[in-house]
C-alpha positions in Angstrom: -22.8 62.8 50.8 -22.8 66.1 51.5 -20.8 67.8 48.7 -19.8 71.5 47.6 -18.3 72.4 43.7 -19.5 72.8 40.2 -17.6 70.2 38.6 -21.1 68.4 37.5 -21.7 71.9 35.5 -22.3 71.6 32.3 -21.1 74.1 29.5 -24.3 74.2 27.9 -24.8 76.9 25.2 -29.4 76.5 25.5 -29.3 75.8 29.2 -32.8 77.7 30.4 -31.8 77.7 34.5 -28.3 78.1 36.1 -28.0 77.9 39.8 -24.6 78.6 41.4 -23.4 77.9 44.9 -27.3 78.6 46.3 -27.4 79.3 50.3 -30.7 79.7 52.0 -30.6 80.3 55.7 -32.8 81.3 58.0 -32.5 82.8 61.9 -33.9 80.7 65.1 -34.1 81.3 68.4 -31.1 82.2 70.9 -28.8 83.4 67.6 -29.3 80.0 66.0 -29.4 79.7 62.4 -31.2 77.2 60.3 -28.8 76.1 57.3 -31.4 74.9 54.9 -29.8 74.7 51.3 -25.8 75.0 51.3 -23.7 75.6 48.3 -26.1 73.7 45.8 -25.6 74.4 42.1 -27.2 72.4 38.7 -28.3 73.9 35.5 -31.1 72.4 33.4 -31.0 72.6 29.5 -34.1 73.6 27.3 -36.4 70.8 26.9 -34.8 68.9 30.0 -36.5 67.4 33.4 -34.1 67.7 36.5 -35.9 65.4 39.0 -34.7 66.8 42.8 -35.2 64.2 45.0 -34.3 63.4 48.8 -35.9 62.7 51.9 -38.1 65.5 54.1 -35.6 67.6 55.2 -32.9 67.4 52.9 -34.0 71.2 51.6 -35.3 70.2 48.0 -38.8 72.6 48.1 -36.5 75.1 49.8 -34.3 74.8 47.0 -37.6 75.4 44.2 -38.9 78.0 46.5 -35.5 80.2 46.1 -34.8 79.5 42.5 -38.2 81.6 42.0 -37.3 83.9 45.0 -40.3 83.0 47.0 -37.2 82.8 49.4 -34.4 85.1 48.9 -31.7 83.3 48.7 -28.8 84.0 51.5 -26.0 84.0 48.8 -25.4 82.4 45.6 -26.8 83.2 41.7 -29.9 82.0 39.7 -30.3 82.4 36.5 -32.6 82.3 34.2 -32.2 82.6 30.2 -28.5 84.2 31.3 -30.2 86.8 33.2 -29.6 86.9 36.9 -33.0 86.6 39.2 -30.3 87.3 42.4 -28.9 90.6 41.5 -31.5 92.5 40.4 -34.5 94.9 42.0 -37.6 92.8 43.5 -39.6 95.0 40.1 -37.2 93.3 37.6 -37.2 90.1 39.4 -41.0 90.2 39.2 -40.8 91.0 35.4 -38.3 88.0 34.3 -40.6 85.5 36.9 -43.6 85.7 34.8 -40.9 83.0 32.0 -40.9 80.7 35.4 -44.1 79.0 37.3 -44.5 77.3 39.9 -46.9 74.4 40.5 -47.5 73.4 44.2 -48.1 70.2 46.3 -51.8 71.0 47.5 -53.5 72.3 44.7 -56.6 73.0 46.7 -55.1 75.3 49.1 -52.9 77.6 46.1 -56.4 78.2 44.3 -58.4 81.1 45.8 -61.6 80.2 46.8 -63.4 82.6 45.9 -62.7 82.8 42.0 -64.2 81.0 39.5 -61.8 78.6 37.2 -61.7 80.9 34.2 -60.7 83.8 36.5 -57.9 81.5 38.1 -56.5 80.5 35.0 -56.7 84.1 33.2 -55.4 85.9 36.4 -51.9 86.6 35.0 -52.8 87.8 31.8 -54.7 89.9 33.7 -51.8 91.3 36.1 -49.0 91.5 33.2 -50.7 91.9 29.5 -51.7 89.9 27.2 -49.0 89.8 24.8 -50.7 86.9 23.2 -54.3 88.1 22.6 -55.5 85.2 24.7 -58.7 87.1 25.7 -59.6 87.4 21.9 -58.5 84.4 20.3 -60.0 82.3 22.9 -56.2 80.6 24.2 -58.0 80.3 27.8 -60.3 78.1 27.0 -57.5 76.3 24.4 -55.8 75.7 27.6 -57.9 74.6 30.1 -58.9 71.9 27.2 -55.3 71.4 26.7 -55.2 70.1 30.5 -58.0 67.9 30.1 -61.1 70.5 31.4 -63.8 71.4 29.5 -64.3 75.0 30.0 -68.1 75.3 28.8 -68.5 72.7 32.3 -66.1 74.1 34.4 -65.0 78.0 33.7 -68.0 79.4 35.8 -67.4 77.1 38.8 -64.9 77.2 42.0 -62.5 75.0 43.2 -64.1 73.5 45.6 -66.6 72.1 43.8 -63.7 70.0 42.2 -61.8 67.2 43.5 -58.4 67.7 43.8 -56.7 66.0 40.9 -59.2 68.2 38.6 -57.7 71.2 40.9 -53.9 70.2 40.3 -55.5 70.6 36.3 -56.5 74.0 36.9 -53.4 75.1 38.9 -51.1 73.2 35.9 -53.3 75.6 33.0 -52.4 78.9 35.0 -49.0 78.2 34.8 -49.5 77.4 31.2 -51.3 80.4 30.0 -47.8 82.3 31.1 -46.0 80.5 28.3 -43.3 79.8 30.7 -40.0 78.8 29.9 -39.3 76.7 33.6 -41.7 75.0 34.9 -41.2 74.1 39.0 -43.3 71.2 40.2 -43.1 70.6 43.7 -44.4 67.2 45.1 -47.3 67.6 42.4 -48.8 64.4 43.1 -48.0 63.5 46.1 -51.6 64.2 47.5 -53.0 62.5 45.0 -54.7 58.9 44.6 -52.1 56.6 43.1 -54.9 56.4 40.1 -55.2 60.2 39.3 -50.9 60.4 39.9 -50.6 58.5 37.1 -53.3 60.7 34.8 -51.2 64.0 35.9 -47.8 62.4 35.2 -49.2 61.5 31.7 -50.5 64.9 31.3 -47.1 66.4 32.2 -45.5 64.1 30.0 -47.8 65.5 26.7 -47.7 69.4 28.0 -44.0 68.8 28.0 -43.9 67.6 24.4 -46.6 69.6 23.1 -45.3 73.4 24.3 -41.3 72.5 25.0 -41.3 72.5 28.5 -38.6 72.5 30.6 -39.2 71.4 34.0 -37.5 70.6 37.9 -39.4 68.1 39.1 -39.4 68.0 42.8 -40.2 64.7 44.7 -39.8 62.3 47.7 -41.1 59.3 45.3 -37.9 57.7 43.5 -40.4 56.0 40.6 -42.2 58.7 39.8 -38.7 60.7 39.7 -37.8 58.0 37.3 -41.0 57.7 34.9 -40.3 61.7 34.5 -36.6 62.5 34.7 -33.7 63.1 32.2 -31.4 64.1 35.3 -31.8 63.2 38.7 -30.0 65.2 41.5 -30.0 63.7 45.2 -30.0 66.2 48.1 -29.3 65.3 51.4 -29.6 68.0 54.6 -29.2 71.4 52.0 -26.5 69.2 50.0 -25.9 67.6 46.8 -24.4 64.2 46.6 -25.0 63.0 43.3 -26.2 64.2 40.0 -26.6 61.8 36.8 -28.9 61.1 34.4 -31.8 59.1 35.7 -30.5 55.2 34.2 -27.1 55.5 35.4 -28.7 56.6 39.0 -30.9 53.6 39.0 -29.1 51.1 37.9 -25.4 52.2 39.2 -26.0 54.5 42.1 -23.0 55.4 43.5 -23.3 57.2 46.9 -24.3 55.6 50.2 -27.2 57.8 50.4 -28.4 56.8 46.9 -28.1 53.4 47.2 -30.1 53.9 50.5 -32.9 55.4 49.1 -33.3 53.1 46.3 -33.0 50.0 48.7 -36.0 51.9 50.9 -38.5 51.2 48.0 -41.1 48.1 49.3 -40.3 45.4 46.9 -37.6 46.7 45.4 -39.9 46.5 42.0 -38.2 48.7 39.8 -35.2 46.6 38.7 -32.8 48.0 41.2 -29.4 46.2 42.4 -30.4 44.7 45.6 -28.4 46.7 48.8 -27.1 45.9 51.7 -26.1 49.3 52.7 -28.8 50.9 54.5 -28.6 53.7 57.0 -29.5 54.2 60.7 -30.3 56.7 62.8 -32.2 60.0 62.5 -31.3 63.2 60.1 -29.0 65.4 61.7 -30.1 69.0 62.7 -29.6 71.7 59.8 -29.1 73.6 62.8 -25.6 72.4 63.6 -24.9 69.8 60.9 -21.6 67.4 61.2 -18.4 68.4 60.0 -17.2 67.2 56.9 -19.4 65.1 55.5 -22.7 65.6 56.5 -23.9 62.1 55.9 -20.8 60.7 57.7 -23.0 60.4 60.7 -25.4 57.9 59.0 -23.1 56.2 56.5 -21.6 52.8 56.6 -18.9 53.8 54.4 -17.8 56.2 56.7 -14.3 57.0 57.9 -12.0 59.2 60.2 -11.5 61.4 56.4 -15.1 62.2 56.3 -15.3 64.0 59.5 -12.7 65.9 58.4 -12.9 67.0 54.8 -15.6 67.7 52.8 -16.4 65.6 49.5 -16.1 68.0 46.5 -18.4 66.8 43.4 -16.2 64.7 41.4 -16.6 62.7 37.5 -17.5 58.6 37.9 -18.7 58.0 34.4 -20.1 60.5 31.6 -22.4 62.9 32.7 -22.3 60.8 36.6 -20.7 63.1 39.4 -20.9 62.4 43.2 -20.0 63.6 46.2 -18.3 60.9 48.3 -14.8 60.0 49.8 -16.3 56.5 49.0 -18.0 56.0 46.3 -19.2 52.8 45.1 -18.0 52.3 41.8 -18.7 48.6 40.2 
């Protein structure tokens, strides 16, 4: 896998985020540098839910953490609504973030404590105007009902008096309140019970529909990825290796790694092509990552052209790019 290039770009007139060649590293010890994302670029259209899905490691929350410049990126562009995040003032950058939120994988631990629900929610109006006269029309309270709370029985109370499917509620209405164009979940139910993952996934689902959200869904769990996803991008150690929309990645995956991950599922109960093709061995450092390729080192496809050259993103099938020498192409 392990692929640079654009060619899986799309020349879209509405598209809400553009990322270009994105490269987040970060210094270790003796001079050592950590290469965590590495020439990674997608763009996701208004309305439209890129799922960003790999294994731990492969840079995916780094990735969502420096298209809203929690990390500053090393090099590359982001932006949003044609207006660059990446070459601007930290001010300006702080103005146009308030049209992107973030939702994060413990919602207990990214609620304060110490604030009562109705402060939590209203907290950015409160930092950046209220262009919306939420205080006097009441929109807090429309929101927090909106997400399934009822704010006459939970405004005045703190998180941890709720559990935390009720919290990821609360965390989800204070990104709403923004009006955000973007929204970026990462791993938003992964510390959930399977029972209340699937209430949040439903509640995304209608937020999504009812205020025209457009979302990057980040995730380690391939069928929630699919329940969620228009577009699916697989990363693999800070690269891209394929990018497709979510039916032709299920039922035609067409890079080793892919077709790995896919195979990886117990039961294999999602109608998948069964696989043969699994991997072995552990992730390679992002530290000092293999030449070429930088799956070669895992991949049963793998050949002497791997090591050598890079895959370049490259057309299969409408709207289905990889990055492989070998693809596999039925």
């Amino acid at each position: 896998m392990a692929g640079s290039g654009t060619a899986h770009l799309r020349d879209v007139g509405d598209a809400v985020l553009r990322v270009e060649h994105l490269v987040v590293e970060f210094p270790a010890r003796r001079g050592q540098v950590v290469h965590a994302v590495s020439d990674v670029s997608f763009d996701v259209a208004r309305g439209e839910t890129l799922g960003l899905v790999g294994e731990s490691g492969c840079g995916k929350t780094t990735t969502g953490r420096a298209v809203m410049q929690l990390e500053r990126p090393t090099s590359g562009s982001v932006e949003l609504l044609g207006r660059s995040l990446t070459s601007t003032d930290g001010a300006s950058v702080r103005r146009l973030r308030r049209s992107m939120q973030m939702i994060f994988q413990d919602p207990v631990s990214s609620l304060n404590p110490r604030r009562r629900v109705r402060d939590l929610v209203r907290e950015g109006l409160e930092i950046w105007g209220d262009p919306q006269g939420a205080f006097t029309s009441g929109r807090i309270d429309d929101i927090m009902r909106s997400v399934g709370l009822d704010p006459t029985e939970t405004a005045d109370r703190r998180p941890h008096e709720f559990s935390g499917g009720q919290c990821q509620r609360i965390c989800i209405a204070r990104a709403l309140v923004m009006d955000p164009e973007v929204l970026i979940l990462d791993e938003p139910v992964s510390a959930l019970d399977v029972s209340v993952q699937a209430q949040i996934l439903n509640l995304l689902e209608h937020l999504k529909n009812r205020f025209g959200l457009t979302m990057v869904f980040i995730s380690h769990d391939l069928s929630v990825v699919k329940n969620v996803s228009d577009r699916v991008l697989v990363m693999y150690l800070g690269k891209v290796c394929e990018v497709a929309p979510t039916d032709a990645v299920f039922e035609a995956p067409a890079h080793p790694y892919t077709r790995a991950l896919l195979a990886s599922i117990p039961g294999n109960d999602l109608g998948l092509p069964p696989s043969t093709e699994l991997i072995s061995g552990e992730l390679a450092s992002p530290i000092d990552p293999p030449s070429g390729c930088r799956f070669r080192t895992r991949c049963p496809r793998a050949t002497d052209l791997c090591a050598i050259r890079e895959p370049l993103m490259r057309p299969i099938d409408d709207g289905h790019f990889v990055a492989c020498h070998h693809p596999v192409v039925d």
